[in-house]
N, CA, C and O atoms as CSV, one atom per row, in Angstrom:
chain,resi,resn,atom,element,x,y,z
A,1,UNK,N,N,164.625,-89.461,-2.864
A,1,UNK,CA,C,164.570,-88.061,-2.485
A,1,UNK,C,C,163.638,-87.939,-1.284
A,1,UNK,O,O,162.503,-88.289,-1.609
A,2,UNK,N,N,163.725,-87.566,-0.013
A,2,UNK,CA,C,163.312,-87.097,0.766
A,2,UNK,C,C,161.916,-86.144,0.511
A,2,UNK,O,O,161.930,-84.949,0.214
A,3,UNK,N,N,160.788,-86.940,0.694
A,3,UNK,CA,C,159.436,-86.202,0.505
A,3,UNK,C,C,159.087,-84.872,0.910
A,3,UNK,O,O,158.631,-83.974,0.202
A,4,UNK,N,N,159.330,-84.855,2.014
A,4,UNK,CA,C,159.194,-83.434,2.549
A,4,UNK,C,C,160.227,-82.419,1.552
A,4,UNK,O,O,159.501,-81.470,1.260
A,5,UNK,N,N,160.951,-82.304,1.210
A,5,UNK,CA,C,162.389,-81.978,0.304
A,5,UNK,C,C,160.670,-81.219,-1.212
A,5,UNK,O,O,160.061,-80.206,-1.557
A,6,UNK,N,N,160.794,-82.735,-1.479
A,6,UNK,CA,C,160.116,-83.004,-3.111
A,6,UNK,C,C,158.807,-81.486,-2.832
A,6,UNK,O,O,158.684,-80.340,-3.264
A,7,UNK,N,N,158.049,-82.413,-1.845
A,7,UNK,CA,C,157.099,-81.502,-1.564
A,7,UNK,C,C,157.307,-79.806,-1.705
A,7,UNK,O,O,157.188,-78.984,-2.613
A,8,UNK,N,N,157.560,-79.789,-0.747
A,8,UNK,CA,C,158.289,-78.324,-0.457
A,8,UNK,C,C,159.095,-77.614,-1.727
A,8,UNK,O,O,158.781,-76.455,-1.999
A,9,UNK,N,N,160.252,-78.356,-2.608
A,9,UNK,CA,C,160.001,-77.853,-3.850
A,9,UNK,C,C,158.856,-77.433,-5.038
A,9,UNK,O,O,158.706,-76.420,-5.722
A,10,UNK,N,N,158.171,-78.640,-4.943
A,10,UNK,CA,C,157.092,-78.783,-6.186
A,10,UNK,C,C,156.121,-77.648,-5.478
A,10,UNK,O,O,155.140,-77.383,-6.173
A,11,UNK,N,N,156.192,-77.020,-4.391
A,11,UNK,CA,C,155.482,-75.535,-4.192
A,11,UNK,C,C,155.609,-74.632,-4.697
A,11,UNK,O,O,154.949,-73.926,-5.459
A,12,UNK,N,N,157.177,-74.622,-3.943
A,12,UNK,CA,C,157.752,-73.247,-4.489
A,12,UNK,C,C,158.364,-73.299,-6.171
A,12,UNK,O,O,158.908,-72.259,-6.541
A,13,UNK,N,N,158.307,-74.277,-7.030
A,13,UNK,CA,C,158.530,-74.222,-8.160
A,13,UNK,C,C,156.717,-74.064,-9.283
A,13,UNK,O,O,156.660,-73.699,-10.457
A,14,UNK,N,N,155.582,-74.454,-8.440
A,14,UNK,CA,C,154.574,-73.917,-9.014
A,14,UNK,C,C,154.302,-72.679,-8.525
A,14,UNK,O,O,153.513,-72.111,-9.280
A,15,UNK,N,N,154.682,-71.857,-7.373
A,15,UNK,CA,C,154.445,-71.034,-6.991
A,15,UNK,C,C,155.464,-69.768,-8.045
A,15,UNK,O,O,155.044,-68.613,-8.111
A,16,UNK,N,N,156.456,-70.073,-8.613
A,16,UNK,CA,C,157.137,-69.252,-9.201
A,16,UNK,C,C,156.891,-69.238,-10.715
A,16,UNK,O,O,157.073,-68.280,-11.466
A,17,UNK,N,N,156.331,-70.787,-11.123
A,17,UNK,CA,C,155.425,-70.678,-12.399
A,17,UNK,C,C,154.879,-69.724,-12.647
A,17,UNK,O,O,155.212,-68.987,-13.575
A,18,UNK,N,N,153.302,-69.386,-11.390
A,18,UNK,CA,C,152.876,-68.610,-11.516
A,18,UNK,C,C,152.984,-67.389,-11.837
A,18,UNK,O,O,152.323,-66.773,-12.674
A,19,UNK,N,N,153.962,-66.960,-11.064
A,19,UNK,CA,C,154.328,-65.567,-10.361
A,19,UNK,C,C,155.051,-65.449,-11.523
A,19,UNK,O,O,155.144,-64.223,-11.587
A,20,UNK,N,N,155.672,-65.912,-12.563
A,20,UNK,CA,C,156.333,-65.711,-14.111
A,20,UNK,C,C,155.028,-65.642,-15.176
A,20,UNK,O,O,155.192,-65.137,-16.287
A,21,UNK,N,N,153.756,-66.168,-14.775
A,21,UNK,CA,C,152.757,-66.391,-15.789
A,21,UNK,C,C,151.990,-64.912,-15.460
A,21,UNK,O,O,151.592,-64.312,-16.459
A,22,UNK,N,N,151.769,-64.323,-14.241
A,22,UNK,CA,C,151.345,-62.999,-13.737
A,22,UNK,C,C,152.355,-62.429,-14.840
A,22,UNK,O,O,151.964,-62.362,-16.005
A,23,UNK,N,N,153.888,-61.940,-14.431
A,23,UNK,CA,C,154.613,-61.093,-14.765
A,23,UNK,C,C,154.600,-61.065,-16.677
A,23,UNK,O,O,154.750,-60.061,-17.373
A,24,UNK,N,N,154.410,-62.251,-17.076
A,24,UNK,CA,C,154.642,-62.474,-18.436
A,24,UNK,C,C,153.153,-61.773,-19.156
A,24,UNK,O,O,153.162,-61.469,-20.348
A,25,UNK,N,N,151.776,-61.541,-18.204
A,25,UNK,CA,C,150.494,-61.288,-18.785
A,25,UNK,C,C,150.945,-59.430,-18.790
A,25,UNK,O,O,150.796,-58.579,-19.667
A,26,UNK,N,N,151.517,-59.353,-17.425
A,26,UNK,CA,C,151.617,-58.049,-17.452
A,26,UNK,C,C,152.630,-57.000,-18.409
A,26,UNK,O,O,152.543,-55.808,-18.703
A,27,UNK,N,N,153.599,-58.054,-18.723
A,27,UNK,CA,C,154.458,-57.666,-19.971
A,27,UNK,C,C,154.044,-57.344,-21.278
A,27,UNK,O,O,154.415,-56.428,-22.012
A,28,UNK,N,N,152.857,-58.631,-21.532
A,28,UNK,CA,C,152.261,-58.449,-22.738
A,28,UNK,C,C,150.982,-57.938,-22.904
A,28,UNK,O,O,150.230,-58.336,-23.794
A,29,UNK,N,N,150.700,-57.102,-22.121
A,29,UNK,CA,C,149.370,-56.168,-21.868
A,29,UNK,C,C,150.339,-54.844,-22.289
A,29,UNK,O,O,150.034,-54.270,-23.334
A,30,UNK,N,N,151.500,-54.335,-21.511
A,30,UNK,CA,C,151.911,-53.422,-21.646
A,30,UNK,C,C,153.053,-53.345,-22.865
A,30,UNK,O,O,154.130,-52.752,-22.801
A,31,UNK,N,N,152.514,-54.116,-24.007
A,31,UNK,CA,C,153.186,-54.702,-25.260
A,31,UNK,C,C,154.543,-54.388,-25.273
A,31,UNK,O,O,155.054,-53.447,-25.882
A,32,UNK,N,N,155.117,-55.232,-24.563
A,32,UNK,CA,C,156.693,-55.179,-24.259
A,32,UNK,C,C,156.988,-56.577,-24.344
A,32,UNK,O,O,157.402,-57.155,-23.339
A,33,UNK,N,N,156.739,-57.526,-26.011
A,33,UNK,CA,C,156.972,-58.429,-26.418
A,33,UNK,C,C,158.194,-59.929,-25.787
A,33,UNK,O,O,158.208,-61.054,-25.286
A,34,UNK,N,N,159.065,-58.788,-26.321
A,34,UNK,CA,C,160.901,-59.762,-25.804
A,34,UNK,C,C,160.552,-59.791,-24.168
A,34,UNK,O,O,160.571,-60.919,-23.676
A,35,UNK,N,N,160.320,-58.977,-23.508
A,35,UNK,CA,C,160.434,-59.627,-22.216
A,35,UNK,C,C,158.875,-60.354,-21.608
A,35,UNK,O,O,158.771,-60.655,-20.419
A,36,UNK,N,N,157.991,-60.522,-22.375
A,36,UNK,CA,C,157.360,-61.607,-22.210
A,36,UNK,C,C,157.902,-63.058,-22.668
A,36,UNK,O,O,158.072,-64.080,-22.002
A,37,UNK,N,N,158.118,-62.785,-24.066
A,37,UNK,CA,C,158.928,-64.233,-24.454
A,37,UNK,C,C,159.892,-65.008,-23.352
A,37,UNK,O,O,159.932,-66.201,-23.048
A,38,UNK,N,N,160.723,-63.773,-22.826
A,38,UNK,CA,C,161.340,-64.441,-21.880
A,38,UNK,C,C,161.023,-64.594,-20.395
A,38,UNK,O,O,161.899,-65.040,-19.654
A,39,UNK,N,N,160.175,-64.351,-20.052
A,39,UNK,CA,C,159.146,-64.623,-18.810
A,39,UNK,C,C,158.358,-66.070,-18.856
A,39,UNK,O,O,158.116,-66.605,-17.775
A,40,UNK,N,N,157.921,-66.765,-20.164
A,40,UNK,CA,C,157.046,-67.650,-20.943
A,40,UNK,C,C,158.426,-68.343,-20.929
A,40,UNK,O,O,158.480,-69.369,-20.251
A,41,UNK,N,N,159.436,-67.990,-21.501
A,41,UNK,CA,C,160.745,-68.898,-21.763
A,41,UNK,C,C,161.233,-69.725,-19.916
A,41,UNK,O,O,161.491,-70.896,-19.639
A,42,UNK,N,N,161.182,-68.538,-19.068
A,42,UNK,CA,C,161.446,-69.095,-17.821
A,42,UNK,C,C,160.461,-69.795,-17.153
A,42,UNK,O,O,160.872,-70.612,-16.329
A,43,UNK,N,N,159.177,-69.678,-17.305
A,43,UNK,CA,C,158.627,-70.212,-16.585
A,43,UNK,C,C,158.333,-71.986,-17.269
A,43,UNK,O,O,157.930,-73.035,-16.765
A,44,UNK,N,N,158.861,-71.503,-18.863
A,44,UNK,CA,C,158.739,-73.490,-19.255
A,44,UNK,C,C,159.855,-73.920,-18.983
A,44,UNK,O,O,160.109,-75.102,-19.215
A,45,UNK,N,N,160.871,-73.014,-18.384
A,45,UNK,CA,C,161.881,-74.410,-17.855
A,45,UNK,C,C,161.195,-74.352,-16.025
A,45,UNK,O,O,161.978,-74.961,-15.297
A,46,UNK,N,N,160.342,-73.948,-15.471
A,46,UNK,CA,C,160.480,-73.979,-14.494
A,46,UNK,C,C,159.313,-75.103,-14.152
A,46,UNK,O,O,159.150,-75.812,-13.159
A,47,UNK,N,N,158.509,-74.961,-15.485
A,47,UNK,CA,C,157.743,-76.116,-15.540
A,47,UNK,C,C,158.236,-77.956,-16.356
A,47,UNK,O,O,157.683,-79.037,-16.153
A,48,UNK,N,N,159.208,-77.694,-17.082
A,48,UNK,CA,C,159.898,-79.136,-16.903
A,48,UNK,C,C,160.573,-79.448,-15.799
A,48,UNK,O,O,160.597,-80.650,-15.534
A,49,UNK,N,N,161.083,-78.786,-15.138
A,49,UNK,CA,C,161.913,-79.055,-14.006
A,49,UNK,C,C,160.553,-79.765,-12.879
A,49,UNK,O,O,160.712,-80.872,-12.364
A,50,UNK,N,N,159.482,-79.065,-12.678
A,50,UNK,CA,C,158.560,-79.373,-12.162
A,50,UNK,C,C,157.764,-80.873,-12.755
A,50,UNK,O,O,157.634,-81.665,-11.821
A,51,UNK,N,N,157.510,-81.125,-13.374
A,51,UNK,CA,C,157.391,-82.331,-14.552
A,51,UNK,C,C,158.705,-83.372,-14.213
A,51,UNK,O,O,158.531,-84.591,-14.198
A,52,UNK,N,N,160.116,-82.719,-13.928
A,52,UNK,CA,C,160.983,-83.943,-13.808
A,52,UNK,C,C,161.269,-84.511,-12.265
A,52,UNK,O,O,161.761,-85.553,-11.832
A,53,UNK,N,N,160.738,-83.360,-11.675
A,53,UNK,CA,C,160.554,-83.649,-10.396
A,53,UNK,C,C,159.618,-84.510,-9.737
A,53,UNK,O,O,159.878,-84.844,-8.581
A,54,UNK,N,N,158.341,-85.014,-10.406
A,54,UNK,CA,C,157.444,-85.804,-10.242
A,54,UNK,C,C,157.878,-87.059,-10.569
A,54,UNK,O,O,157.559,-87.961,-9.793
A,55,UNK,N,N,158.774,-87.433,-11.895
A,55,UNK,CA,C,159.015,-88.235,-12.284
A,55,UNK,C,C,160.468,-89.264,-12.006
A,55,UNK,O,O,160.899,-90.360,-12.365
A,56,UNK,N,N,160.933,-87.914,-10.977
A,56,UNK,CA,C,162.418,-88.671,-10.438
A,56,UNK,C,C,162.120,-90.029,-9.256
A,56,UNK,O,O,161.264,-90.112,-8.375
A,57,UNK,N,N,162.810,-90.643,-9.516
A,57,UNK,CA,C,163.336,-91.805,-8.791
A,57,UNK,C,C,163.326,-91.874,-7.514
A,57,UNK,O,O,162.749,-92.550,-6.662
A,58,UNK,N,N,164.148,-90.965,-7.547
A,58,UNK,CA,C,165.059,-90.271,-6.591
A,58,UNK,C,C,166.224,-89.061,-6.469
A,58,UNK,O,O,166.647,-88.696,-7.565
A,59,UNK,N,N,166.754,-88.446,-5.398
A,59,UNK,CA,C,167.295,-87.389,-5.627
A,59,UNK,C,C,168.775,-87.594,-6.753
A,59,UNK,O,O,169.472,-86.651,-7.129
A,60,UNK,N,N,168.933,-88.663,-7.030
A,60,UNK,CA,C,170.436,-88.727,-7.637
A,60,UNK,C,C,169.826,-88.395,-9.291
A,60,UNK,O,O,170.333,-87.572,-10.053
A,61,UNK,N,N,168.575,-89.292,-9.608
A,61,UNK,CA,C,167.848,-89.215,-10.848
A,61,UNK,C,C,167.412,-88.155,-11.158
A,61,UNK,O,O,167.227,-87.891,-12.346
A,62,UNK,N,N,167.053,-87.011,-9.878
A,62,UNK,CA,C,166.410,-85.535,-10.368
A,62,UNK,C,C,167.983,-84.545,-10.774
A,62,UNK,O,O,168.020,-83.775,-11.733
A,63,UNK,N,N,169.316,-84.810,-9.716
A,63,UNK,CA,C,170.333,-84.043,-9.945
A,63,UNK,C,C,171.090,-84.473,-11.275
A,63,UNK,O,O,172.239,-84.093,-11.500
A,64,UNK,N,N,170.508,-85.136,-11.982
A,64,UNK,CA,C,171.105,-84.954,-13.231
A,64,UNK,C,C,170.693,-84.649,-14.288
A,64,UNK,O,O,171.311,-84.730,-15.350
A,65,UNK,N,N,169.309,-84.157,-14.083
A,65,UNK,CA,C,168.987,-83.512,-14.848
A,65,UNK,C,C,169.304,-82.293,-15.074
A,65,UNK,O,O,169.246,-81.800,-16.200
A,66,UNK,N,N,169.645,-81.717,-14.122
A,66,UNK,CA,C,170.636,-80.327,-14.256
A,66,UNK,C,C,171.891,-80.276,-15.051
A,66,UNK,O,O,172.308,-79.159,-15.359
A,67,UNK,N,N,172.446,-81.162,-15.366
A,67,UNK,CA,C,173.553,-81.725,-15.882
A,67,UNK,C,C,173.207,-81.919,-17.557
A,67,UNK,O,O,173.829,-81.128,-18.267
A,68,UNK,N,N,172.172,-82.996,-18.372
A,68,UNK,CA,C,171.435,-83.075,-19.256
A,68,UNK,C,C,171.008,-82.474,-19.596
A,68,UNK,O,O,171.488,-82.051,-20.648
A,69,UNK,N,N,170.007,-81.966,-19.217
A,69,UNK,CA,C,168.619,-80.807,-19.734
A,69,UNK,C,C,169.516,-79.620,-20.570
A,69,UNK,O,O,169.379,-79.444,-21.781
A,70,UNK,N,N,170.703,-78.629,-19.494
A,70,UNK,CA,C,170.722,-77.615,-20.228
A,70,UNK,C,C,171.850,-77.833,-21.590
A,70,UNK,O,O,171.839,-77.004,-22.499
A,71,UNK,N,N,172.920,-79.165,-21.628
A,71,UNK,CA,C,174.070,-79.265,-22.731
A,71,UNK,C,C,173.227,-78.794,-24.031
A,71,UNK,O,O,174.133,-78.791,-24.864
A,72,UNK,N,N,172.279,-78.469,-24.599
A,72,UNK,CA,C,171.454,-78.334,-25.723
A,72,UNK,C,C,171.459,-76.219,-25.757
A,72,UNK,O,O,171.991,-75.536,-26.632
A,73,UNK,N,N,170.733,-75.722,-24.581
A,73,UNK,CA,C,170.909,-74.571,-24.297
A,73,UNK,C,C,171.877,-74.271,-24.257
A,73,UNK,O,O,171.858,-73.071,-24.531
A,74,UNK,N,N,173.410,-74.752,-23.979
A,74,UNK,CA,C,174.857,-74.356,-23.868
A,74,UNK,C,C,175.073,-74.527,-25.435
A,74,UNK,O,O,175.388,-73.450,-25.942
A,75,UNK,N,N,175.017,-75.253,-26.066
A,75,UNK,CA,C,175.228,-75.749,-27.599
A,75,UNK,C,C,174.440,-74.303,-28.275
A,75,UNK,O,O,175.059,-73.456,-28.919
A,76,UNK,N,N,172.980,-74.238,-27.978
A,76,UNK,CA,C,172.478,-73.100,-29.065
A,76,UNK,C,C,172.834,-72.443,-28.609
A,76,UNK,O,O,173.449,-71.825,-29.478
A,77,UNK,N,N,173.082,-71.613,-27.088
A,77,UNK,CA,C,173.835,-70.389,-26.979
A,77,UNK,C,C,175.226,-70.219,-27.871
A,77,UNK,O,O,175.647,-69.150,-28.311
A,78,UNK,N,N,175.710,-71.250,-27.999
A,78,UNK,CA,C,177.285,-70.897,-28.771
A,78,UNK,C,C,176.981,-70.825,-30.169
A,78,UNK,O,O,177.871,-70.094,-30.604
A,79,UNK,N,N,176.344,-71.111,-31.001
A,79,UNK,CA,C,176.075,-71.469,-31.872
A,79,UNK,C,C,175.326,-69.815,-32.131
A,79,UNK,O,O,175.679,-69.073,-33.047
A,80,UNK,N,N,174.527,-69.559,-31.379
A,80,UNK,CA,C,173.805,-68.247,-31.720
A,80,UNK,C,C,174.957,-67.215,-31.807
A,80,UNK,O,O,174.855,-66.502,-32.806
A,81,UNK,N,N,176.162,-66.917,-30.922
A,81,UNK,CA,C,176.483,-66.144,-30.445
A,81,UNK,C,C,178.189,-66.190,-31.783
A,81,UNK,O,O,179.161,-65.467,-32.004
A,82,UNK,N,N,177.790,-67.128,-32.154
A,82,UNK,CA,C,179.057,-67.685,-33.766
A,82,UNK,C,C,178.740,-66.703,-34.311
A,82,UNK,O,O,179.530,-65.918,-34.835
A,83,UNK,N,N,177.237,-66.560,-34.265
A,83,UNK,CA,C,176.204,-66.191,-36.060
A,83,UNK,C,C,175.904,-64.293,-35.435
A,83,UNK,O,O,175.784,-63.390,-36.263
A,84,UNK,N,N,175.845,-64.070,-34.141
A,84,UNK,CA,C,175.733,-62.854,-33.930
A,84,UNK,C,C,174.442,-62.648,-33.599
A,84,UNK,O,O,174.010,-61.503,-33.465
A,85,UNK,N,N,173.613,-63.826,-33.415
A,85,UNK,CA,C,172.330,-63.804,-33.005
A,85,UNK,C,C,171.782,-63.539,-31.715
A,85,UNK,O,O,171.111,-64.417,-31.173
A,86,UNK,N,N,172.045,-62.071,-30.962
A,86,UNK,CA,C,171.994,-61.870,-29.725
A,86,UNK,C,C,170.711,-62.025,-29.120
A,86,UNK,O,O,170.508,-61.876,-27.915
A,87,UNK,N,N,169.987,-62.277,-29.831
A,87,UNK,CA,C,168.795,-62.350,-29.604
A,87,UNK,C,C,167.956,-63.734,-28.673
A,87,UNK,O,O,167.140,-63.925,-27.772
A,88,UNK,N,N,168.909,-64.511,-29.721
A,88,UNK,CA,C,168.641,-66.205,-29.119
A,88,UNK,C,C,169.790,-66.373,-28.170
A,88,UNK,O,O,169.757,-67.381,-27.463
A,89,UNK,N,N,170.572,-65.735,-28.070
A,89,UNK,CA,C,171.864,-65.864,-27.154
A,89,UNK,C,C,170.986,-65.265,-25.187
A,89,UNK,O,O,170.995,-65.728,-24.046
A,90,UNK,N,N,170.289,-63.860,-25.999
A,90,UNK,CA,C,169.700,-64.076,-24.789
A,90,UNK,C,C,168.904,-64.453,-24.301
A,90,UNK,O,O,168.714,-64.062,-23.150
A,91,UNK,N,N,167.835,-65.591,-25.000
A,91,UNK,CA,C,166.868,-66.427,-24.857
A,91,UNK,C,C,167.249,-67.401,-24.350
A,91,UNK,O,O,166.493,-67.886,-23.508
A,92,UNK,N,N,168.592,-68.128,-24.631
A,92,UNK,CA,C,169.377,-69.358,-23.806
A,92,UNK,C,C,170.006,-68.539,-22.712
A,92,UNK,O,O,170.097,-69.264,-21.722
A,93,UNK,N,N,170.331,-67.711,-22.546
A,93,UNK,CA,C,170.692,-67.177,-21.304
A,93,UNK,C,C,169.171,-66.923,-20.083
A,93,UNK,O,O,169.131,-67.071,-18.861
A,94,UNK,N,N,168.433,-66.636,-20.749
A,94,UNK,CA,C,167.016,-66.666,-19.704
A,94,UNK,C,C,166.807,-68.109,-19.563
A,94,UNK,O,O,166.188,-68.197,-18.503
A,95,UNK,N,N,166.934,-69.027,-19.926
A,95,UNK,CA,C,166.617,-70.018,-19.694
A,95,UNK,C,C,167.760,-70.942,-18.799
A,95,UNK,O,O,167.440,-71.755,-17.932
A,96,UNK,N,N,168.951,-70.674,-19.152
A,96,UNK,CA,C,170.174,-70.905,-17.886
A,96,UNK,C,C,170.077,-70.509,-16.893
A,96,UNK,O,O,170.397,-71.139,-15.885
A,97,UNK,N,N,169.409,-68.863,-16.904
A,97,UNK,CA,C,169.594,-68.594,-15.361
A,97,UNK,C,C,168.060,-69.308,-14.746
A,97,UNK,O,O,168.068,-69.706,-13.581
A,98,UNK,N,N,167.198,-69.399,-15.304
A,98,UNK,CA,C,166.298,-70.191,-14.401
A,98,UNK,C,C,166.663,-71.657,-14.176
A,98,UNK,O,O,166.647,-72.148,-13.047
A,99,UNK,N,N,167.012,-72.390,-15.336
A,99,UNK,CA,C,167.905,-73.165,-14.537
A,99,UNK,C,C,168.463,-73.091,-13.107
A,99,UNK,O,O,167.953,-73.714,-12.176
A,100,UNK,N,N,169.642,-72.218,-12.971
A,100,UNK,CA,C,170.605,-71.659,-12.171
A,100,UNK,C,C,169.613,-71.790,-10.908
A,100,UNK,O,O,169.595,-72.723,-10.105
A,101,UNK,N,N,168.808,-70.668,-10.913
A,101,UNK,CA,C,167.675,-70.432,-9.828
A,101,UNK,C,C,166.780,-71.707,-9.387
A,101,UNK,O,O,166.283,-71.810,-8.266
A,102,UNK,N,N,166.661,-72.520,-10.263
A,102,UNK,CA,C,165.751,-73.867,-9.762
A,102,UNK,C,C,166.929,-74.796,-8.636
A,102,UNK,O,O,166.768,-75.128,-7.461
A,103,UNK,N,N,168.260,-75.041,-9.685
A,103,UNK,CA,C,169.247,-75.710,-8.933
A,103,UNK,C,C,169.585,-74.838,-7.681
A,103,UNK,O,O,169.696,-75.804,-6.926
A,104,UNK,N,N,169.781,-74.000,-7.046
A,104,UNK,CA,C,170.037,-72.912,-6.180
A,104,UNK,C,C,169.098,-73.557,-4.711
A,104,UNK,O,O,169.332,-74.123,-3.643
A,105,UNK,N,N,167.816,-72.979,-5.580
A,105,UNK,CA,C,166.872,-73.391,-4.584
A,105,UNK,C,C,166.921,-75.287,-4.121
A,105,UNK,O,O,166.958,-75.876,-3.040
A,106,UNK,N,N,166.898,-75.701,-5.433
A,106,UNK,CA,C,166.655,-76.872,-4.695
A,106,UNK,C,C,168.539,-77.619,-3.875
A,106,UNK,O,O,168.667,-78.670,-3.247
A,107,UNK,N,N,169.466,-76.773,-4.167
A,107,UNK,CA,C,170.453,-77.114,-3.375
A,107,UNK,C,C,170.061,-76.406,-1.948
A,107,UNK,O,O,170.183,-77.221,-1.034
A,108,UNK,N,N,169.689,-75.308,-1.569
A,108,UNK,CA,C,169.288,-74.864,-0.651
A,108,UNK,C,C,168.686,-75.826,0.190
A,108,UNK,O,O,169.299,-76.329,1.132
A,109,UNK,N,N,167.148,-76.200,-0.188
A,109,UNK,CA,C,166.861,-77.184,0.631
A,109,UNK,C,C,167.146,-78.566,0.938
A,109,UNK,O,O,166.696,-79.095,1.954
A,110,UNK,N,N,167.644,-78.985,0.367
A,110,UNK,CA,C,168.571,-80.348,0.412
A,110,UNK,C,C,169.269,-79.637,1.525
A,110,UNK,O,O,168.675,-79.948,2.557
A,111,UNK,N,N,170.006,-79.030,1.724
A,111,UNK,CA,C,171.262,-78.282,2.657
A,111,UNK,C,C,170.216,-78.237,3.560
A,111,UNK,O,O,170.655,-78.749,4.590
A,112,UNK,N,N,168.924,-77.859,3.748
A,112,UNK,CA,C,168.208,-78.025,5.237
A,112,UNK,C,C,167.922,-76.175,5.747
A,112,UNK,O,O,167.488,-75.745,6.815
A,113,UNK,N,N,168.395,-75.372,4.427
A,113,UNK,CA,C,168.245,-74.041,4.599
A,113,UNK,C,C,166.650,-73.941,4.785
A,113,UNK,O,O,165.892,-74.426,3.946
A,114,UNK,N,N,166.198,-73.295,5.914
A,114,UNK,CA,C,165.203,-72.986,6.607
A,114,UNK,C,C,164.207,-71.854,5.733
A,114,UNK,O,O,162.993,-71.772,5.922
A,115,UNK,N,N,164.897,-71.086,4.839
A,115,UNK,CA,C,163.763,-70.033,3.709
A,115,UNK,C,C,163.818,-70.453,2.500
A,115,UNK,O,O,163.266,-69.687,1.711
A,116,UNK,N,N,164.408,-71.655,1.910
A,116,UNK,CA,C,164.472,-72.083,0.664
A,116,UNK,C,C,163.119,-72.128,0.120
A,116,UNK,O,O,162.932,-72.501,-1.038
């Protein structure tokens, strides 16, 4: 993987940690529970992704983790959504779309997009 690439991610993916760990304090100050959970829910996938990013190889070893990581979140989403459990249905859905948003960005800069 191209360092400058790695770098430049592992910013903007602690930088959005954060900025989910702000939003998640301010959720649960203003005791609005569920959408802290899921603020705390996004920002720990945004922190394994960050964690697998240190530990990749290389870029072929980090893009499959996008692939791996979420088949488990696709499984309990279906599984929740059998039982009527909208609850956890939308807890794996907060956690897909940060997914979504990590892969996004980091396809962005791979592509050489200049605001990624």
């Amino acid at each position: 993987m191209n360092m400058e690439i790695k770098s430049r991610l592992g910013e903007a993916l602690a930088a959005r940690i954060e900025a989910l760990a702000v939003e998640a304090n301010a959720l649960s100050a203003a005791d609005r529970a569920d959408e802290c959970h899921h603020k705390k829910a996004a920002r720990n996938v945004y922190g394994i992704f960050t964690q697998l990013l240190q530990s990749a190889k290389d870029a072929s070893d980090y893009e499959k983790f996008f692939e791996t990581i979420p088949e488990n979140w696709h499984s309990a989403r279906a599984l929740a959504a059998s039982h009527g459990d909208f609850a956890r249905v939308a807890m794996e859905d907060v956690k897909l779309n940060a997914l979504g948003e990590i892969k996004a960005l980091y396809d962005a800069m791979k592509a050489g997009e200049p605001h990624a």
